[in-house]
N, CA, C and O atoms as a Tripos MOL2 file, in Angstrom:
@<TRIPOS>MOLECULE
protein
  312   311    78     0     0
PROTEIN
NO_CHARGES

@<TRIPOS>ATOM
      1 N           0.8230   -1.1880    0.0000 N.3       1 UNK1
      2 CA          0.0000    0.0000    0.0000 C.3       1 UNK1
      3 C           0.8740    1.2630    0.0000 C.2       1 UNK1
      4 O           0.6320    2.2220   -0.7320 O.2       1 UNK1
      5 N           1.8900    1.2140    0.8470 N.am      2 UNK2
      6 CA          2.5540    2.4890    0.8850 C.3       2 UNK2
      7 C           3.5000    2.8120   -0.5530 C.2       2 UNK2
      8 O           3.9130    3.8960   -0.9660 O.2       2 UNK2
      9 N           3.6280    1.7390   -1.0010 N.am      3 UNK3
     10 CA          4.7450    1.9100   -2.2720 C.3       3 UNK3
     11 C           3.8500    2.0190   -3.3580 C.2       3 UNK3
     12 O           4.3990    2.4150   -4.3860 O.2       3 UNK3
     13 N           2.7500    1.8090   -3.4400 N.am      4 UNK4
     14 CA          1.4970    2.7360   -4.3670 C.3       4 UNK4
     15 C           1.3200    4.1750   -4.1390 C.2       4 UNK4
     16 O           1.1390    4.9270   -5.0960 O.2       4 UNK4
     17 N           1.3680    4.6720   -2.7380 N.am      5 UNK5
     18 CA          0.9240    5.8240   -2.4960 C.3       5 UNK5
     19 C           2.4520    6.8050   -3.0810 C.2       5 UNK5
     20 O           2.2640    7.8290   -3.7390 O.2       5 UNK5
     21 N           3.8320    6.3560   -2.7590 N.am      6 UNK6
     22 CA          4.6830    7.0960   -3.0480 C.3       6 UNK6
     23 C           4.9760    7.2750   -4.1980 C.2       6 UNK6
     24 O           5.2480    8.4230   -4.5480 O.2       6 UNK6
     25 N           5.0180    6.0280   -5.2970 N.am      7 UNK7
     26 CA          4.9190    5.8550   -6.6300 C.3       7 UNK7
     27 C           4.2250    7.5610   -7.6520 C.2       7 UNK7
     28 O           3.0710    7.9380   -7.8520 O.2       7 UNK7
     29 N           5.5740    8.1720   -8.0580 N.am      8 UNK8
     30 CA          5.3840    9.2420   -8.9550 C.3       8 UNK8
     31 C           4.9330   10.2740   -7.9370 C.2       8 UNK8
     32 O           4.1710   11.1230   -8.3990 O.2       8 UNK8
     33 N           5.2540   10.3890   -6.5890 N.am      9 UNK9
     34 CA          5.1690   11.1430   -5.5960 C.3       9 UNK9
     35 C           6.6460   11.9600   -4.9720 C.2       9 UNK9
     36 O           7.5760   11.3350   -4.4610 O.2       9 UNK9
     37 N           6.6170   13.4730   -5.1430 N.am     10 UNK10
     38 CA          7.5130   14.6250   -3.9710 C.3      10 UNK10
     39 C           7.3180   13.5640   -3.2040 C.2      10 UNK10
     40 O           6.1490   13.1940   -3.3120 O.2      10 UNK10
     41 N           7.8930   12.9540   -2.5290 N.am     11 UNK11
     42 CA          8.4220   12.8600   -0.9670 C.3      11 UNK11
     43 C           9.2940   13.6870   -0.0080 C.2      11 UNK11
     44 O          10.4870   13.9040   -0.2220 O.2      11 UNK11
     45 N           8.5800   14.1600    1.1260 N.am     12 UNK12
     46 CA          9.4710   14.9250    2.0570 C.3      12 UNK12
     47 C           9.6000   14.5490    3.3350 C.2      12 UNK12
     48 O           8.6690   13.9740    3.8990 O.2      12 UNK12
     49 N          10.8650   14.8420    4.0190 N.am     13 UNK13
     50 CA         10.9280   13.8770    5.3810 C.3      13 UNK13
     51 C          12.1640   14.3290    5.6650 C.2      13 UNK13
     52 O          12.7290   15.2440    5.0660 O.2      13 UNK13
     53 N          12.6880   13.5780    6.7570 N.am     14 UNK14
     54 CA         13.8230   14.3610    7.3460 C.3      14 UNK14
     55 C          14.8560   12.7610    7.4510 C.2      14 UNK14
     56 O          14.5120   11.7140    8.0000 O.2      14 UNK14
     57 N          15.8960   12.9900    6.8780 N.am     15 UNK15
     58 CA         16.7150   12.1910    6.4280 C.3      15 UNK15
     59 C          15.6260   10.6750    6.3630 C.2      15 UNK15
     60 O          15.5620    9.7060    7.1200 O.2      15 UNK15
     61 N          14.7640   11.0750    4.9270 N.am     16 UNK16
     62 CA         14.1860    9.9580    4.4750 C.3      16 UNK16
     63 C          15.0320    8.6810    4.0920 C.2      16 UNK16
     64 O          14.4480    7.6890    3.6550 O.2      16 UNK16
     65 N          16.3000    8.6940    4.2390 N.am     17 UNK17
     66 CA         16.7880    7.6840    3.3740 C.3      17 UNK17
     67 C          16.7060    6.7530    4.3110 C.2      17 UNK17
     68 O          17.1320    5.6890    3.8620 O.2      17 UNK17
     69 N          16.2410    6.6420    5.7620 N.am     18 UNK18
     70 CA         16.2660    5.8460    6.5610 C.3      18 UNK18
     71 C          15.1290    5.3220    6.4230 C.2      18 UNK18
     72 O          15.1580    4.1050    6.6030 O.2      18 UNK18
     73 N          14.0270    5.7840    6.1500 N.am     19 UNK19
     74 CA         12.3980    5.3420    6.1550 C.3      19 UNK19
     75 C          12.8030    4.4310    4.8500 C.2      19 UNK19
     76 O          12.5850    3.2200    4.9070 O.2      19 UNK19
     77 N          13.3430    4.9620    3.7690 N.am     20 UNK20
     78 CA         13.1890    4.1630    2.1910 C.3      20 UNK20
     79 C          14.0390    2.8890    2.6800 C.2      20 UNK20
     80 O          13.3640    1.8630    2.6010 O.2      20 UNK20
     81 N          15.4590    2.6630    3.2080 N.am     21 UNK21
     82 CA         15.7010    1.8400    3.2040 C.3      21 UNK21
     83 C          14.9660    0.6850    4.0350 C.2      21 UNK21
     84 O          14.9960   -0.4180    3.4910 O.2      21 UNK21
     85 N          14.1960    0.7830    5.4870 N.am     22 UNK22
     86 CA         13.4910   -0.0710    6.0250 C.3      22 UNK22
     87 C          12.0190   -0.5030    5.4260 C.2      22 UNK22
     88 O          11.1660   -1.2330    5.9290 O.2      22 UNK22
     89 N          12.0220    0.0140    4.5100 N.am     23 UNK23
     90 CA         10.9910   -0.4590    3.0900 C.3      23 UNK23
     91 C          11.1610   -1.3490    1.9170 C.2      23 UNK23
     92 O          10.3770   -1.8470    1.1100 O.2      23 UNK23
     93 N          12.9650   -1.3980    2.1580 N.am     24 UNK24
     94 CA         13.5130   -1.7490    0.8680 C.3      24 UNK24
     95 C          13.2610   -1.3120   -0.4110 C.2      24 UNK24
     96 O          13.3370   -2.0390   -1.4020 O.2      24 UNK24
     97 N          12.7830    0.5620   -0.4280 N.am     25 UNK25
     98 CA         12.3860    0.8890   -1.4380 C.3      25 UNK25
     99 C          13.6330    1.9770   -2.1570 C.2      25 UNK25
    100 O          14.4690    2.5080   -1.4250 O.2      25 UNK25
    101 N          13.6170    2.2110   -3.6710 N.am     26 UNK26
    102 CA         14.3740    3.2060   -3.5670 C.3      26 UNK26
    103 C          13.8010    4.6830   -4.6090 C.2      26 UNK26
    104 O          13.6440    4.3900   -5.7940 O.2      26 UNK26
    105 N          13.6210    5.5820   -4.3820 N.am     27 UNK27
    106 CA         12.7960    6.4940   -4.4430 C.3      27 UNK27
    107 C          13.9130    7.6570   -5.2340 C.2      27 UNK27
    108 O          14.8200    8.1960   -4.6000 O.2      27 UNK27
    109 N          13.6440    7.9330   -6.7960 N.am     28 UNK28
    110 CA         14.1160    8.9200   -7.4470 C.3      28 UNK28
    111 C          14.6270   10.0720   -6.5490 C.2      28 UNK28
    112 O          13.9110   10.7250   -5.7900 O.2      28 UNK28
    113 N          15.8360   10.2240   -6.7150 N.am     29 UNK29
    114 CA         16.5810   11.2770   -5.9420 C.3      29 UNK29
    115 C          15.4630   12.6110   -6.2380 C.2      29 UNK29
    116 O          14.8940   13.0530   -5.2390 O.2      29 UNK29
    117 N          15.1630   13.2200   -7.5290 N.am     30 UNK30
    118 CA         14.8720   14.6290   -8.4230 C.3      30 UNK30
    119 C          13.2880   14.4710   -7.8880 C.2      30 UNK30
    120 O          12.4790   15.1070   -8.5630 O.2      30 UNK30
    121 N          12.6790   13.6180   -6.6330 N.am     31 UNK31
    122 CA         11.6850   13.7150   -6.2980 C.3      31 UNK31
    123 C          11.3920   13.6250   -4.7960 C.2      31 UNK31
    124 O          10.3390   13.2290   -4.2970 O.2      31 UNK31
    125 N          12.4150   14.0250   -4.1940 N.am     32 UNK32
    126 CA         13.0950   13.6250   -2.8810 C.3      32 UNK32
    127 C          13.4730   14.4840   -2.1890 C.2      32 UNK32
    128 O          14.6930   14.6420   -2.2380 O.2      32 UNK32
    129 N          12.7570   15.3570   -1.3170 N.am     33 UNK33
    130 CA         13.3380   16.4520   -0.8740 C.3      33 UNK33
    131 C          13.7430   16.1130    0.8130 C.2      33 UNK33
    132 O          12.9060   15.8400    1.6720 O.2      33 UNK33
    133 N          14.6230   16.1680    0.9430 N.am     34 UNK34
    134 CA         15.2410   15.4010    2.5810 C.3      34 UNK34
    135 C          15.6720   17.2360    3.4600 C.2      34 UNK34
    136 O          16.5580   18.0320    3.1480 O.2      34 UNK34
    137 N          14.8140   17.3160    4.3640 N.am     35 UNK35
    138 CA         15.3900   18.3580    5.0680 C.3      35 UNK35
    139 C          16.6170   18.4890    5.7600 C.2      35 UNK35
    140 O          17.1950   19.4560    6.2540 O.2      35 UNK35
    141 N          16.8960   17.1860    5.6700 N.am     36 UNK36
    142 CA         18.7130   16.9130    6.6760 C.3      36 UNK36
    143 C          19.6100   17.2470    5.5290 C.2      36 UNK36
    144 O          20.7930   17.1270    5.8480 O.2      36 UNK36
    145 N          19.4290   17.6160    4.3350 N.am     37 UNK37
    146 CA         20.8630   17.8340    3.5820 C.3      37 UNK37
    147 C          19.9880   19.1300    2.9030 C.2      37 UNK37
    148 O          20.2250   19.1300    1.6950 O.2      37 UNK37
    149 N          19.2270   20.0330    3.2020 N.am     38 UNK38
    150 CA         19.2380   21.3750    2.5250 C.3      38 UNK38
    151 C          19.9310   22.6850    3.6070 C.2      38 UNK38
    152 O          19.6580   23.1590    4.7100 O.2      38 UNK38
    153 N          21.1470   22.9370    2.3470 N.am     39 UNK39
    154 CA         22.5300   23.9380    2.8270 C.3      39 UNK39
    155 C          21.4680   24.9300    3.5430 C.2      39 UNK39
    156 O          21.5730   25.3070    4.7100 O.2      39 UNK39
    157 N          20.3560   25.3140    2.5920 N.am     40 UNK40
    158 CA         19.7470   26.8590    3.1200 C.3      40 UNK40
    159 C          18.5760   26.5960    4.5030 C.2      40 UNK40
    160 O          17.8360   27.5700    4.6480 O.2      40 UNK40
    161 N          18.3890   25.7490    5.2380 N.am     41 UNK41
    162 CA         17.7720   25.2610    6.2420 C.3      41 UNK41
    163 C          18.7620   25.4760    7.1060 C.2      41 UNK41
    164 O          18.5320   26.3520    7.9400 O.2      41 UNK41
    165 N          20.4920   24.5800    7.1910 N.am     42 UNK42
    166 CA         21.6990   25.0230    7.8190 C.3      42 UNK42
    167 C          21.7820   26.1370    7.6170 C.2      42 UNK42
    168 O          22.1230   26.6650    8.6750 O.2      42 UNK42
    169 N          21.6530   26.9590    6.7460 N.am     43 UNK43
    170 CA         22.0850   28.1900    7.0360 C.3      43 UNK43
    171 C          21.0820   28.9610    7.8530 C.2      43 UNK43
    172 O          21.6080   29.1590    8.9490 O.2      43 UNK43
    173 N          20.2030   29.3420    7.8250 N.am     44 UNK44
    174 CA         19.2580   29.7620    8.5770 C.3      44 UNK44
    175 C          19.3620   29.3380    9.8220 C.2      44 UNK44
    176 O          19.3050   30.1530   10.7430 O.2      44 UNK44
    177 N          19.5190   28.0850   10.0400 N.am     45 UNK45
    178 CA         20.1640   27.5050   11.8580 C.3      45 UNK45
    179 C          21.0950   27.9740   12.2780 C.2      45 UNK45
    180 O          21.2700   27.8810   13.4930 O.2      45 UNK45
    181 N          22.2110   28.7670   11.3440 N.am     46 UNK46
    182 CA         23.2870   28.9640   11.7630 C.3      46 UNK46
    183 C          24.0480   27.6070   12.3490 C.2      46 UNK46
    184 O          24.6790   27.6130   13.4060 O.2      46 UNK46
    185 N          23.8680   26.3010   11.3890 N.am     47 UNK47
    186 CA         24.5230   25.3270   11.6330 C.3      47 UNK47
    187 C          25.8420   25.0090   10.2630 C.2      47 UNK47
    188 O          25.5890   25.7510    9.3140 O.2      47 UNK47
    189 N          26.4690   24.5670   10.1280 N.am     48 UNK48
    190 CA         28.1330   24.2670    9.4080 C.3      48 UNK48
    191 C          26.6880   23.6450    7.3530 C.2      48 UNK48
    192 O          25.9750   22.6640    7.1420 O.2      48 UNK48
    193 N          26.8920   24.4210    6.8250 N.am     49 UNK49
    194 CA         26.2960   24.4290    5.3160 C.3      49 UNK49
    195 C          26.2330   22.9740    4.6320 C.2      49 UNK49
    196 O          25.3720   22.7630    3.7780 O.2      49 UNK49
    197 N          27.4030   21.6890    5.1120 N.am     50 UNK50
    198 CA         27.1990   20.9950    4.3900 C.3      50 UNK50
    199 C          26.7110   19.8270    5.3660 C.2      50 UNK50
    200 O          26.3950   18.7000    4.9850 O.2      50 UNK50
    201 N          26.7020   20.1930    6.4300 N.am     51 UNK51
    202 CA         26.4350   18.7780    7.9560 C.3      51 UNK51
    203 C          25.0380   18.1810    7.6400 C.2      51 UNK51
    204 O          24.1580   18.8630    7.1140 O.2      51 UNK51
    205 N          24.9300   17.3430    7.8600 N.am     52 UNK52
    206 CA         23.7670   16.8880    7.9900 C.3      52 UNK52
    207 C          22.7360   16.9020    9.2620 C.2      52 UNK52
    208 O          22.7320   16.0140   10.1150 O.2      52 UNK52
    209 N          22.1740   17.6300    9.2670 N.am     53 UNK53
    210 CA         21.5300   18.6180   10.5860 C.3      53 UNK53
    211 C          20.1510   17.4480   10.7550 C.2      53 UNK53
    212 O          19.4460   16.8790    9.9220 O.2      53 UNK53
    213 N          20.2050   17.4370   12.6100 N.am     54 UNK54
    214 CA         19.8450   16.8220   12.9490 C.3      54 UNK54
    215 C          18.0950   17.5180   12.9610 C.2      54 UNK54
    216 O          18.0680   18.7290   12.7400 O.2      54 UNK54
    217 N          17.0830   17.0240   13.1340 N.am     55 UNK55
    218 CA         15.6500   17.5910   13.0570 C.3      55 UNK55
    219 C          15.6350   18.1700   14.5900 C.2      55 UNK55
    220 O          15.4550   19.3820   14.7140 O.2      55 UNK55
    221 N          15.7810   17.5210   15.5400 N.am     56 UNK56
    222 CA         16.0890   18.5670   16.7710 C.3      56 UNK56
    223 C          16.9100   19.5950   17.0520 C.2      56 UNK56
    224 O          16.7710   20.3000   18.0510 O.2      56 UNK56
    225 N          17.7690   19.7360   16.2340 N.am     57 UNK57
    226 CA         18.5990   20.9340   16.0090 C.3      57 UNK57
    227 C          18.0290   21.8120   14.9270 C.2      57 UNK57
    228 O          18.4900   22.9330   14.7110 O.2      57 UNK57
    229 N          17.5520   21.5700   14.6050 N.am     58 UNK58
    230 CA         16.7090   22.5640   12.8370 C.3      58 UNK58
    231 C          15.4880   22.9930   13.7210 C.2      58 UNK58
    232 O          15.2880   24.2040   13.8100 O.2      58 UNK58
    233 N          14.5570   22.0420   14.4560 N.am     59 UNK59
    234 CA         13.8510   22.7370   15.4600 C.3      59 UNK59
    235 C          14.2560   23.8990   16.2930 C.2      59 UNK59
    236 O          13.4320   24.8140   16.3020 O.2      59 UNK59
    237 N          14.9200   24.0060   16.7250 N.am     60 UNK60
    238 CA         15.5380   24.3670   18.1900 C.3      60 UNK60
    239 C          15.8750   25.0210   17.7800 C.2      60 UNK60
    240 O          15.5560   25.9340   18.5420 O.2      60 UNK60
    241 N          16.5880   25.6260   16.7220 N.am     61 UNK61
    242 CA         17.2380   26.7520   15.5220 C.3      61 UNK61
    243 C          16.1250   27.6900   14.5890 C.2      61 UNK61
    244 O          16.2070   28.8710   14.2540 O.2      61 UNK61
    245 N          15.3360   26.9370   14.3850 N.am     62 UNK62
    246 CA         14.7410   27.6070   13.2990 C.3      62 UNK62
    247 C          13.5520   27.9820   14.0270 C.2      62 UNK62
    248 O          13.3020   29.1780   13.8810 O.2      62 UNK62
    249 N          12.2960   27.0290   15.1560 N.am     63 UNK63
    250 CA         11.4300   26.9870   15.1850 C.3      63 UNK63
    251 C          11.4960   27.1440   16.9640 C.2      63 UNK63
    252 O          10.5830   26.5170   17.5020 O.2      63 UNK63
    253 N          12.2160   27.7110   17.7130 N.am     64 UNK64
    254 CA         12.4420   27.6810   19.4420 C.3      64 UNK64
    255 C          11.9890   26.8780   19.7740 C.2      64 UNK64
    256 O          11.5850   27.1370   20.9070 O.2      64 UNK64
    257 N          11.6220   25.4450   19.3710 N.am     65 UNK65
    258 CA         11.3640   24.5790   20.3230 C.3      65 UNK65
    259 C          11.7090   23.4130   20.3170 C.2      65 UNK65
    260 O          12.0090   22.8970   19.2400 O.2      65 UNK65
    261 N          11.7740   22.5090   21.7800 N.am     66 UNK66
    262 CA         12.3390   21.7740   22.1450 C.3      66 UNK66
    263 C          11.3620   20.4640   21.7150 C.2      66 UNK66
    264 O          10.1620   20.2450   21.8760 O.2      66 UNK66
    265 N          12.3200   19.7970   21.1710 N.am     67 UNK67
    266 CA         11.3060   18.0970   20.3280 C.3      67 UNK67
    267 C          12.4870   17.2110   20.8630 C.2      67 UNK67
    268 O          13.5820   17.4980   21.3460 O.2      67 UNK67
    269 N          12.0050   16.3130   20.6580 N.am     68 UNK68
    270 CA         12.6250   14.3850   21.5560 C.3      68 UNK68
    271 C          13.5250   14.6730   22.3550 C.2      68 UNK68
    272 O          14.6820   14.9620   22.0470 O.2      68 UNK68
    273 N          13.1210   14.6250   23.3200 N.am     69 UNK69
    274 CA         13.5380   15.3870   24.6870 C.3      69 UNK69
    275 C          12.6950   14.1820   25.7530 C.2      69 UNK69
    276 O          11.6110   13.7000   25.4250 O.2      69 UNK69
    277 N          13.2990   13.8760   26.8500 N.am     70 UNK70
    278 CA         12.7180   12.9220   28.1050 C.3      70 UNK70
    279 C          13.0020   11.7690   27.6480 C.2      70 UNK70
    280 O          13.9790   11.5180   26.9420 O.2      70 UNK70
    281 N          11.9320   10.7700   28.1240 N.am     71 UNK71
    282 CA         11.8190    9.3100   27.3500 C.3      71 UNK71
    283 C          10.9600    9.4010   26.6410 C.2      71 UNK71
    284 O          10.3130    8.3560   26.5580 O.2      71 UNK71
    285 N          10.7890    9.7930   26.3480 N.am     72 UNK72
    286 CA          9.6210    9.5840   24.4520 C.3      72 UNK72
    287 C          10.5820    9.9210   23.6990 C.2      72 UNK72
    288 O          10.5720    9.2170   22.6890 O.2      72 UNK72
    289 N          11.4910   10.7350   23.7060 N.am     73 UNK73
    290 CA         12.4530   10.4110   22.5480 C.3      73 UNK73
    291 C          12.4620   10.5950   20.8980 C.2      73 UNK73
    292 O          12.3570   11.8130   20.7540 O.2      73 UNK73
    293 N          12.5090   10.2120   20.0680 N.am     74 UNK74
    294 CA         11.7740   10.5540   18.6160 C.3      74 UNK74
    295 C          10.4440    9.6690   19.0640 C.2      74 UNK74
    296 O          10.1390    8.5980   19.5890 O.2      74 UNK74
    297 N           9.6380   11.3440   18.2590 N.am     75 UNK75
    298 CA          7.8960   10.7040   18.5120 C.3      75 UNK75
    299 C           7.7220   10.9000   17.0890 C.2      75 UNK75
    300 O           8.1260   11.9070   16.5080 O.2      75 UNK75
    301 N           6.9990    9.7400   16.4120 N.am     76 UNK76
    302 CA          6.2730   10.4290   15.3570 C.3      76 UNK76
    303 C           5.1100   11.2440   15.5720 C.2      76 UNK76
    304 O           4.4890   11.2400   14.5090 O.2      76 UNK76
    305 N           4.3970   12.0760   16.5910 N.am     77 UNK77
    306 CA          2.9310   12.2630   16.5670 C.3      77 UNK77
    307 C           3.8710   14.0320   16.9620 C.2      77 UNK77
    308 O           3.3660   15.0950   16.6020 O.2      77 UNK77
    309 N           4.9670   13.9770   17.5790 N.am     78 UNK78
    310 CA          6.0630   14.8690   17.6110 C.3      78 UNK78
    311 C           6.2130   15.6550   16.1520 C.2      78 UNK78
    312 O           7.1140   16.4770   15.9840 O.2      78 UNK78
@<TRIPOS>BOND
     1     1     2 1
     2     2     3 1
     3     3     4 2
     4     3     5 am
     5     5     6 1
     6     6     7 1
     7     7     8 2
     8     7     9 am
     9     9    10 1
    10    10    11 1
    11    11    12 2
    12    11    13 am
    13    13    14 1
    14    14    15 1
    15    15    16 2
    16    15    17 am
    17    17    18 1
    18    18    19 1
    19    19    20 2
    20    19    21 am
    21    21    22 1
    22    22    23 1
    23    23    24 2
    24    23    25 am
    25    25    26 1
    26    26    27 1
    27    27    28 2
    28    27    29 am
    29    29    30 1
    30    30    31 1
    31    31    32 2
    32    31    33 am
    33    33    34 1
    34    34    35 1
    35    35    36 2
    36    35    37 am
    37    37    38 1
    38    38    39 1
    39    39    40 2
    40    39    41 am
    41    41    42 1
    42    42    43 1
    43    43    44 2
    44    43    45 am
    45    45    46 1
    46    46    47 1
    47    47    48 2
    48    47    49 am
    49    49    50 1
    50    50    51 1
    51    51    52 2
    52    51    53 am
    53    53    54 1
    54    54    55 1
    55    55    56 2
    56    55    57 am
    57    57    58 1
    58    58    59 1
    59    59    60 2
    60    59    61 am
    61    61    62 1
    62    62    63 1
    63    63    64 2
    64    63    65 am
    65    65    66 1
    66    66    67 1
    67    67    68 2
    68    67    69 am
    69    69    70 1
    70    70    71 1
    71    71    72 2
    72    71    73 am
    73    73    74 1
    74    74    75 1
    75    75    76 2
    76    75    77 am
    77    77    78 1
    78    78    79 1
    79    79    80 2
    80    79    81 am
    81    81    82 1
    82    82    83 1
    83    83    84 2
    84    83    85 am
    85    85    86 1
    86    86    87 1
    87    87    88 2
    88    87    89 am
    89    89    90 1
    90    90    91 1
    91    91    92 2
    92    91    93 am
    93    93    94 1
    94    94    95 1
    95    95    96 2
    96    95    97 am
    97    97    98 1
    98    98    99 1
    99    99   100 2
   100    99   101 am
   101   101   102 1
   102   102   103 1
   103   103   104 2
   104   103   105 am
   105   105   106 1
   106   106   107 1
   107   107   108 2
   108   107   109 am
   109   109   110 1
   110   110   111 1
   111   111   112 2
   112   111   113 am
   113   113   114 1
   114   114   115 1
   115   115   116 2
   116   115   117 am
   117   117   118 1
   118   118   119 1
   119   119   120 2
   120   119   121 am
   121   121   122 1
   122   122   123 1
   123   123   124 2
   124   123   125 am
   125   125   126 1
   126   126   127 1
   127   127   128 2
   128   127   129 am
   129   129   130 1
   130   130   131 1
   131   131   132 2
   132   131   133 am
   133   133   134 1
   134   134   135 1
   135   135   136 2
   136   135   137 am
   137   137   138 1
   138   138   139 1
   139   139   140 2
   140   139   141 am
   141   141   142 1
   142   142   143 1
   143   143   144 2
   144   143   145 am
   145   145   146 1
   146   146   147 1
   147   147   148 2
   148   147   149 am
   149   149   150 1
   150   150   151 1
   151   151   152 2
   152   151   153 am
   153   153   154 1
   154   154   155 1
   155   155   156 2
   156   155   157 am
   157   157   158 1
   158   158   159 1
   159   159   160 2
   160   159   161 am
   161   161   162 1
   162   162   163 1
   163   163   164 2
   164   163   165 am
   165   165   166 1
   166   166   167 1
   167   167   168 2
   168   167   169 am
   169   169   170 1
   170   170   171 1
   171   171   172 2
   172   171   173 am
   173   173   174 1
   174   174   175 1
   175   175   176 2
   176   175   177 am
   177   177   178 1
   178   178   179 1
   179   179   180 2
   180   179   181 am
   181   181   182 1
   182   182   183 1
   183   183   184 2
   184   183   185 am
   185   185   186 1
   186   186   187 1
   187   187   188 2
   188   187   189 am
   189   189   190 1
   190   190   191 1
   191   191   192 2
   192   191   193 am
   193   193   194 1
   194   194   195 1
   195   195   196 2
   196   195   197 am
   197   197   198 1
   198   198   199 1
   199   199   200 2
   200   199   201 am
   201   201   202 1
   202   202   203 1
   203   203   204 2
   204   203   205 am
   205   205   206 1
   206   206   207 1
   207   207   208 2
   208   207   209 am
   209   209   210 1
   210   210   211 1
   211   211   212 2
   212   211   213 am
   213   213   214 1
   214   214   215 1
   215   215   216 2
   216   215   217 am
   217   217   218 1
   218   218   219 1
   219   219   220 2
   220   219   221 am
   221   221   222 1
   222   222   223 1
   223   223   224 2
   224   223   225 am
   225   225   226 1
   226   226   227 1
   227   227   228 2
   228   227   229 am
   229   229   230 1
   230   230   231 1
   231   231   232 2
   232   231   233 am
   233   233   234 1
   234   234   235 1
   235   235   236 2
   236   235   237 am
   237   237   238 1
   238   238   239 1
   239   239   240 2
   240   239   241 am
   241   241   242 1
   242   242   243 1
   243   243   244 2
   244   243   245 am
   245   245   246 1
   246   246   247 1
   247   247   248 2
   248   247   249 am
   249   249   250 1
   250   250   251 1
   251   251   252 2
   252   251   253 am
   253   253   254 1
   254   254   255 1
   255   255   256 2
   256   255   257 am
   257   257   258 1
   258   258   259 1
   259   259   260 2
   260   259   261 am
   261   261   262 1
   262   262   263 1
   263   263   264 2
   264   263   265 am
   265   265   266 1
   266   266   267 1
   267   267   268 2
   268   267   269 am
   269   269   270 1
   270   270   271 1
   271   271   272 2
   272   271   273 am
   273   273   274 1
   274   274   275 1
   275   275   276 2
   276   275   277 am
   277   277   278 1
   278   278   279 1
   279   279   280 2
   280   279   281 am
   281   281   282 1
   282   282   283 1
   283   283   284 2
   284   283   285 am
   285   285   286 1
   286   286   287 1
   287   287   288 2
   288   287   289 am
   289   289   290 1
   290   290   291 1
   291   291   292 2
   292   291   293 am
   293   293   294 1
   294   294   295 1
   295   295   296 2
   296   295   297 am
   297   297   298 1
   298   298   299 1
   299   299   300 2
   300   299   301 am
   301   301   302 1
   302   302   303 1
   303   303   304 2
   304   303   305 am
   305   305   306 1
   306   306   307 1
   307   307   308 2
   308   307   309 am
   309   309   310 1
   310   310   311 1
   311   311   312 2
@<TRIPOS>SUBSTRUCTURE
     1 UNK1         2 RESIDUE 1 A UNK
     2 UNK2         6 RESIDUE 1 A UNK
     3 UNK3        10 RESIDUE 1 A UNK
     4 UNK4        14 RESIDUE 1 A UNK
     5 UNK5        18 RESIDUE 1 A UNK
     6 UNK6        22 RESIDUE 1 A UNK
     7 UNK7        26 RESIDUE 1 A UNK
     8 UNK8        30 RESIDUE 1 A UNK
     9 UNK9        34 RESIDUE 1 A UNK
    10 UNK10       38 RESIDUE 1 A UNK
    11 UNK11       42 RESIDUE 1 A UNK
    12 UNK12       46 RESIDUE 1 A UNK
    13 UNK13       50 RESIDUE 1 A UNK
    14 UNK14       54 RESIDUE 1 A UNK
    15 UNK15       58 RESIDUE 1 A UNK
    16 UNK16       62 RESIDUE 1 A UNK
    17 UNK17       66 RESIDUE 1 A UNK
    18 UNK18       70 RESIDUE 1 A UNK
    19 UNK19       74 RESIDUE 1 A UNK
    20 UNK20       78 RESIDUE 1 A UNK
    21 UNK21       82 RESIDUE 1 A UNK
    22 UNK22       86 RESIDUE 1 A UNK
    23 UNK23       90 RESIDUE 1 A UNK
    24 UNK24       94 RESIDUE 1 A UNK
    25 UNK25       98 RESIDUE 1 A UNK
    26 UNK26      102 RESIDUE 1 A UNK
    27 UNK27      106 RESIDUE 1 A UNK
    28 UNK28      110 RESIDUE 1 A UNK
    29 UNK29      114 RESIDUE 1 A UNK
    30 UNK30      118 RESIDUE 1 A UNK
    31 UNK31      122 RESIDUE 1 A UNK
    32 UNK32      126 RESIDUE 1 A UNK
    33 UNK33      130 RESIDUE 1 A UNK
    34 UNK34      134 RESIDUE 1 A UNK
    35 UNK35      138 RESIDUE 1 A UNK
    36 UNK36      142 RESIDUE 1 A UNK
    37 UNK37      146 RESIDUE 1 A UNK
    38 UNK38      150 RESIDUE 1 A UNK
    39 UNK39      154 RESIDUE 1 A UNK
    40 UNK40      158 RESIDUE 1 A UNK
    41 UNK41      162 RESIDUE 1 A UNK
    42 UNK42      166 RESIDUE 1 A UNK
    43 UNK43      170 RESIDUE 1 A UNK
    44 UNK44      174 RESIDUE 1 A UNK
    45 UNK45      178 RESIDUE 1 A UNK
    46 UNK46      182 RESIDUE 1 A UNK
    47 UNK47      186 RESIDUE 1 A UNK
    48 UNK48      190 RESIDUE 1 A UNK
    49 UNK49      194 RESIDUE 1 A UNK
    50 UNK50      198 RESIDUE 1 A UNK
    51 UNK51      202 RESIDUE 1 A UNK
    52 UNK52      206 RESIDUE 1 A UNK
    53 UNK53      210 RESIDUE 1 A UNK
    54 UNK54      214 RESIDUE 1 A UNK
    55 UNK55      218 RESIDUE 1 A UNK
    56 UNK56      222 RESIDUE 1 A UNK
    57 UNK57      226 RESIDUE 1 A UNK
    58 UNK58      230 RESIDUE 1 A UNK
    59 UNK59      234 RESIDUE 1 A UNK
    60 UNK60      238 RESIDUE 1 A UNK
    61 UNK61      242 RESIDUE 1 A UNK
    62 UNK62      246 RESIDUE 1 A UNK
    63 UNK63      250 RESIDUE 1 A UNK
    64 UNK64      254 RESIDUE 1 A UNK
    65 UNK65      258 RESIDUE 1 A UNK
    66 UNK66      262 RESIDUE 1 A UNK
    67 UNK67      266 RESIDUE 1 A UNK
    68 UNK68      270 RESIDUE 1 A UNK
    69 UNK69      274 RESIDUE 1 A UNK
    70 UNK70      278 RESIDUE 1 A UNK
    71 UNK71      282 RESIDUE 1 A UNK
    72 UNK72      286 RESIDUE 1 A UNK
    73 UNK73      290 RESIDUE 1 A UNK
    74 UNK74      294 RESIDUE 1 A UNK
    75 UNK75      298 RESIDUE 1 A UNK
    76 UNK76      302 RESIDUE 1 A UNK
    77 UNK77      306 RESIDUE 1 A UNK
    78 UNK78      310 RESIDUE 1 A UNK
């Protein structure tokens, strides 16, 4: 079901390449927009242009707030 829904689909996500690989899927780069490798997101964080920036740090930078934090940890509902 899910590899119907992505099929000829933008995908966006935050270092998706982890979701595609536990799918065993592999998903056209030129349709793939991953927020962990866009320079101008780091830059705006005032984080290093080519790092691969973590989503709690792009939060915490861009958006003042604090995400996977305690024991919940990465939430998806987060």
């Amino acid at each position: 079901q899910i590899l119907k829904i992505l099929k000829d689909k933008i995908v966006v996500g935050h270092a998706i390449h982890n979701d595609f690989q536990a799918l065993k899927y592999f998903h056209p780069k030129e349709r793939t927009r991953d927020t962990s490798r866009i320079p101008l997101l780091n830059q705006k964080a005032g984080l290093p242009l080519k790092a691969s920036a973590s989503l709690k740090s792009l939060a915490k930078h861009l958006l003042h707030k604090k995400i996977q934090v305690g024991c919940r940890g990465h939430s998806s509902v987060e």
